[in-house]
C-alpha positions in Angstrom: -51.6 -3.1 -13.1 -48.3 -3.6 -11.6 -45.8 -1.8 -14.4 -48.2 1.1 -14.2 -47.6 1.3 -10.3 -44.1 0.6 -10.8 -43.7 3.2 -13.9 -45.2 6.1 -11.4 -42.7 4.9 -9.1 -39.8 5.3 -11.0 -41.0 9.0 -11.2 -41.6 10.2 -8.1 -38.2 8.3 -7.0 -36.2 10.5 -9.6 -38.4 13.4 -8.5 -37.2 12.7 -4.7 -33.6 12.3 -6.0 -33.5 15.9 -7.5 -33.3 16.9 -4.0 -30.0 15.8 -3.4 -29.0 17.7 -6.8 -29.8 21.2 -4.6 -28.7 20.2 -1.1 -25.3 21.3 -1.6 -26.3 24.7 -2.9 -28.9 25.2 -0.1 -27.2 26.5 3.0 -29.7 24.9 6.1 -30.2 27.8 7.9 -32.5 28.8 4.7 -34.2 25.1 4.3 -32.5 22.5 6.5 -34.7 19.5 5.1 -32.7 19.7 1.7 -29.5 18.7 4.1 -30.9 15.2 4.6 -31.6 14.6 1.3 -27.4 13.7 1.2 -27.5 10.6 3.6 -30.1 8.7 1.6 -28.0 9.4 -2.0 -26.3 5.6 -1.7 -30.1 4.0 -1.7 -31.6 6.4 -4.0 -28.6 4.7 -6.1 -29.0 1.7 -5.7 -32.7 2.0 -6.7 -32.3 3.6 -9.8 -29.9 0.7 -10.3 -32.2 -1.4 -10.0 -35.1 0.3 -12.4 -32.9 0.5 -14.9 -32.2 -3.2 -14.9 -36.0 -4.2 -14.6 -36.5 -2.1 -17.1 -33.9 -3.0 -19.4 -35.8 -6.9 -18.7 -38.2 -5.5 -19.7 -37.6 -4.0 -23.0 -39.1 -0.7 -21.8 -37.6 2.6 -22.8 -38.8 3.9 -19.2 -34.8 3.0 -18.3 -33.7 5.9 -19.9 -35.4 8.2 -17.1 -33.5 6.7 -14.1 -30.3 6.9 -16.5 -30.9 10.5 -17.7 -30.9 11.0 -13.8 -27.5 9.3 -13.2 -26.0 11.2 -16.0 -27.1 14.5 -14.6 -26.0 13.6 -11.3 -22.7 12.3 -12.2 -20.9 14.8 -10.3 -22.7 13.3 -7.6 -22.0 9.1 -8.5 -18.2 9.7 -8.7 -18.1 11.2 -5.3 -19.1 7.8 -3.7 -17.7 5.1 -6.5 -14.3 5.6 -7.8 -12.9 4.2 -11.0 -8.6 5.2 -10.9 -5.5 3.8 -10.6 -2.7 4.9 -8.9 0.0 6.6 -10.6 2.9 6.5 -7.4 6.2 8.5 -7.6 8.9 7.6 -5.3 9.4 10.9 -3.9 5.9 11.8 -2.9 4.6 12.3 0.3 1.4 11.0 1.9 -1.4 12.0 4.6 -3.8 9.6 6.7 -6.9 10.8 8.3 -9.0 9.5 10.8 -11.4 9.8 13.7 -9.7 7.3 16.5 -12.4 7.9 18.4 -9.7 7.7 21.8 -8.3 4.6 20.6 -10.9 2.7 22.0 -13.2 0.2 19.8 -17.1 0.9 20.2 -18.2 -2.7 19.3 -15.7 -4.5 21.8 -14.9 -1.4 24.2 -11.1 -2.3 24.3 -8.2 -0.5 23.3 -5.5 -1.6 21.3 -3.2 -4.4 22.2 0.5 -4.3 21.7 0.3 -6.6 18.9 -2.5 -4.6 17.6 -0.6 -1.3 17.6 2.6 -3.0 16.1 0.5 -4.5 13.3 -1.1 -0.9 12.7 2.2 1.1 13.0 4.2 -1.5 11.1 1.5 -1.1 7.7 1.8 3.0 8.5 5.2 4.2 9.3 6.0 5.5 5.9 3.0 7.6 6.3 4.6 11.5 6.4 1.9 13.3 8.0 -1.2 12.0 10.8 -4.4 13.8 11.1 -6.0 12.5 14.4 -10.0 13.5 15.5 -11.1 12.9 18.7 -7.5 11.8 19.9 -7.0 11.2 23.7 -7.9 14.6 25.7 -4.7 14.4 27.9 -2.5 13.5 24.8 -1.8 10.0 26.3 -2.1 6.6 24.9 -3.5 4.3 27.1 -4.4 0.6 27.7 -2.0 -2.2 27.3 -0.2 -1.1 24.4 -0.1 2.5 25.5 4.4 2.1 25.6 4.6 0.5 22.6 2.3 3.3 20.9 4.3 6.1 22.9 7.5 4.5 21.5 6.7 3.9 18.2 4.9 7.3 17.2 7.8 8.7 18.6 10.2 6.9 16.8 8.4 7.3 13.0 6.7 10.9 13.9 8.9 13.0 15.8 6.8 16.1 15.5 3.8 16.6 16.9 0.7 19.0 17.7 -1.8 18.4 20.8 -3.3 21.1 22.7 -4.1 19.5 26.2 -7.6 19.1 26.4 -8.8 19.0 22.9 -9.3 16.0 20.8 -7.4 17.2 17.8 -3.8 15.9 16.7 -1.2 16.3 13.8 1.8 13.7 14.1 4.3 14.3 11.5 8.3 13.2 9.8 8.8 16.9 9.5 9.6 19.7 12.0 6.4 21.9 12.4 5.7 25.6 12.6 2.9 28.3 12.8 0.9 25.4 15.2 -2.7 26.8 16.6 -6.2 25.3 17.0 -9.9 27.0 17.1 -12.2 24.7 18.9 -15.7 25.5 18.0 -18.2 25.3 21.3 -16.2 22.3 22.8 -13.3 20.9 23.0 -13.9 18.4 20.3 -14.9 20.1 17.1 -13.1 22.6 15.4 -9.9 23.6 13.4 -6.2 22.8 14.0 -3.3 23.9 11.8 0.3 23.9 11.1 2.6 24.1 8.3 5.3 21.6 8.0 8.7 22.0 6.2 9.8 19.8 3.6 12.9 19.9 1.6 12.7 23.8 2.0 9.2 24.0 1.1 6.1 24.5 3.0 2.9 22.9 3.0 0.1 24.0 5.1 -1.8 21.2 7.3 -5.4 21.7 8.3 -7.2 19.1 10.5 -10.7 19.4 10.8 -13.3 17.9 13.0 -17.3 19.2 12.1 -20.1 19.3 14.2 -21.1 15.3 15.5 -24.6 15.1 14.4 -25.2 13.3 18.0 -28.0 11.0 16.5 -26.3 6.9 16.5 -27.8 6.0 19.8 -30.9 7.4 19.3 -31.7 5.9 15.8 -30.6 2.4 17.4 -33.4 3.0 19.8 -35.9 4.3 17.2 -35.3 1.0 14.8 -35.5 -1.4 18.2 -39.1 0.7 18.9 -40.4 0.8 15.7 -43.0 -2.1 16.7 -44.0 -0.3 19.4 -46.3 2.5 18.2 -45.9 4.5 21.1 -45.4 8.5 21.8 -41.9 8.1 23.2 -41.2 6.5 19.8 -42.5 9.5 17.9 -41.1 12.1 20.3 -37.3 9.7 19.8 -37.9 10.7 15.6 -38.9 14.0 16.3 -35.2 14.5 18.3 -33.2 12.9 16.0 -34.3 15.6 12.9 -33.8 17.8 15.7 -30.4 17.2 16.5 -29.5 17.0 12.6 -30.9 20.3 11.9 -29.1 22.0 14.6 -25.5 20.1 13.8 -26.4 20.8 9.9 -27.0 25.1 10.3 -23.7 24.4 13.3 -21.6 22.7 10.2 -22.5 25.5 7.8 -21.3 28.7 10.0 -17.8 26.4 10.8 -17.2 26.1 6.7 -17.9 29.4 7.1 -14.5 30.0 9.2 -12.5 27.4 7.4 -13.5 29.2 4.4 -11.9 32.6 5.6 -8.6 30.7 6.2 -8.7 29.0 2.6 -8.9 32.5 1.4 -6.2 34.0 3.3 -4.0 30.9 2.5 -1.6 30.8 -0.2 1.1 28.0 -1.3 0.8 24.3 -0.6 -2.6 22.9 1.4 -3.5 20.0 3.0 -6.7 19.3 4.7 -8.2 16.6 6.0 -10.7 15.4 8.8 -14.5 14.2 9.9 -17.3 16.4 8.2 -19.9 14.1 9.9 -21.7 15.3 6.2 -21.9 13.4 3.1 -20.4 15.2 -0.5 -24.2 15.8 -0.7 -23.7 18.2 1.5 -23.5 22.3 1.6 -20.5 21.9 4.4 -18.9 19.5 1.7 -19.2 21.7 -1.6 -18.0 24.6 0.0 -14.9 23.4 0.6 -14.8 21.4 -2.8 -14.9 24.6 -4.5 -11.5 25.7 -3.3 -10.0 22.4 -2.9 -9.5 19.2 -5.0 -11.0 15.6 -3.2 -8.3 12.6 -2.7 -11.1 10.2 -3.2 -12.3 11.7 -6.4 -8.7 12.2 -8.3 -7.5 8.7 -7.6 -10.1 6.6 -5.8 -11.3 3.3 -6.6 -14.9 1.5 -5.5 -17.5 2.3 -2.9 -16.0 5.2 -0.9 -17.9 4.9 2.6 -16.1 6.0 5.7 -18.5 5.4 8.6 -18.2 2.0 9.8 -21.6 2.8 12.7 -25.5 1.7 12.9 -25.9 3.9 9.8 -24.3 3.0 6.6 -23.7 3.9 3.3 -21.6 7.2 4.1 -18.8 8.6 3.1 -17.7 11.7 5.7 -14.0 11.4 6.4 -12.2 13.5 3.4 -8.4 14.7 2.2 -8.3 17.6 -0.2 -6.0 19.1 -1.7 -4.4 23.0 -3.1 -4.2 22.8 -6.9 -1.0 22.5 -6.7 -0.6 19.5 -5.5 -1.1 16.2 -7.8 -3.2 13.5 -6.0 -1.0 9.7 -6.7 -3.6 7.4 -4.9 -5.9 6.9 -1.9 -6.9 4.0 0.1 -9.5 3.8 2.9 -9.3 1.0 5.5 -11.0 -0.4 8.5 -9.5 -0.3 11.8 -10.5 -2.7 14.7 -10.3 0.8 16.8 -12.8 3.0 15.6 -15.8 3.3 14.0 -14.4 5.0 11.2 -12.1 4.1 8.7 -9.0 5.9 8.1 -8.5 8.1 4.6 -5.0 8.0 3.3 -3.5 10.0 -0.1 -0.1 9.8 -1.7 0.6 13.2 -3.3 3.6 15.5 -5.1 3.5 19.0 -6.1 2.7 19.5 -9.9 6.1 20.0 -12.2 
């Protein structure tokens, strides 16, 4: 009785997972369900994983339906596991990426110590180019290691853009030109740029924030209520798709603008930032359509960004104009944020 149960199983999960095989070509406004299809990709994984091993055990050619669905979703597995190797050049440059969130830790609620910020700027300071989200509204470090973080930055990244008041920030080794920023209904989302100078040439720098989804707190509350079949706990559920639609059909019409300045760019790109969507995403594909992904030219294992209450994601990205030639990436945990910071070492193509 069991294999039979498990056998239809196995189907409707690789009927379920097709969903995620359209949600990037869906835009929300039109079907906003499809969007949430993306966040549940890493599990739906896993369990095919796991089907295909059981039924490997078992001797049962049913493992060839969950692998036909991996192979048709390939595009899909080596946006979250990467297999490369570096390949490093001594003149190339590199970019880090990541949402500070103010410089202030959300499990401890302290900010960096001096040590703390000499440790991080020590490991960094070759880095040629910083893309900050959510960076200090007044432009200011603060807490006890706010001098030695003024000093330092200063010292390794001369050149800088902050518009007081917004939570966007590009430190950089190079002098900068051509610096503005479009903030999308607040002061936190929305698109900064600059183009830096290097060696005579010119590469464009886009940092990018997309619209917060706004739902951590209230899915920490949901999973503490779950015992408690209430109303309130329905009506918390009810919010929390909600919120998610409204951020998904928000993070569509944004790409929309960052796709008009794709197409009036030429020459040398770099962009990177918080998506707050998975590469399961329509936000995502957009912009993969013009421009390459650090993670999937030179990354290597499970590529998760989001350190929060819900795991499994990968929503902090670096891509790249074709002309540029990806030489490794690295994501890493800081003890500041709860994301991890994206880095890429790159060159432009001979």
């Amino acid at each position: 009785m069991m294999l039979p149960l498990l056998k239809w199983g196995n189907l409707a999960l690789i009927l379920a997972s097709l969903a995620t095989l359209l949600a990037p070509y869906v835009h929300p406004e039109y079907f906003w369900p499809l969007s949430i299809t993306g966040l549940f990709f890493p599990w739906l994984l896993l369990l095919h994983l796991a089907f295909i091993g059981f039924w490997l055990y078992q001797k049962n050619r049913y493992f060839l339906y969950s692998l036909g669905w991996l192979a048709i979703s390939w595009n899909h597995f080596d946006s979250l596991v990467g297999v490369s190797t570096p390949d490093i050049s001594p003149d190339g440059l590199s970019v880090l990426s990541l949402n500070c969130h103010g410089f202030f830790a959300p499990s401890t609620g302290k900010r960096p110590t001096p040590e703390e910020w000499e440790s991080w700027i020590s490991a960094n300071k070759e880095v040629d180019f910083l893309f900050f989200q959510e960076f200090p509204s007044n432009g200011r470090f603060s807490g006890a290691g706010a001098a030695v973080a003024k000093k330092e930055f200063a010292r390794h990244w001369p050149h800088k853009y902050h518009k007081a008041g917004g939570r966007l920030a590009i430190w950089s080794k190079y002098p900068l030109s051509d610096k503005k920023v479009n903030y999308f209904s607040n002061h936190v989302n929305g698109i900064m740029q600059a183009t830096a100078t290097v060696n005579k040439q010119r590469i464009r720098l886009l940092n990018v924030h997309l619209q917060s989804n706004s739902i951590t707190e209230l899915s920490d509350e949901f999973v503490t209520d779950l015992d408690v079949p209430e109303k309130e706990t329905l009506n918390k559920f009810v919010e929390m798709l909600r919120r998610y639609k409204n951020a998904a059909i928000q993070r569509a019409r944004q790409v929309k603008q960052l796709e008009e300045i794709l197409e009036d760019s030429s020459g040398s790109l770099v962009l990177g930032g918080d998506f707050n969507d998975t590469p399961q995403s329509y936000a995502y594909q957009r912009i993969h359509s013009y421009l390459s992904d650090g993670f999937r030219q030179k990354g290597m294992g499970i590529g998760t960004t989001y350190q929060g209450k819900l795991p499994g994601l990968r929503i902090d990205y670096i891509f790249f104009s074709p002309d540029l030639f990806v030489e490794s990436y690295r994501h890493q945990k800081t003890r500041f944020s709860d994301h991890k910071m994206v880095q890429t070492s790159f060159r432009w193509k001979e």
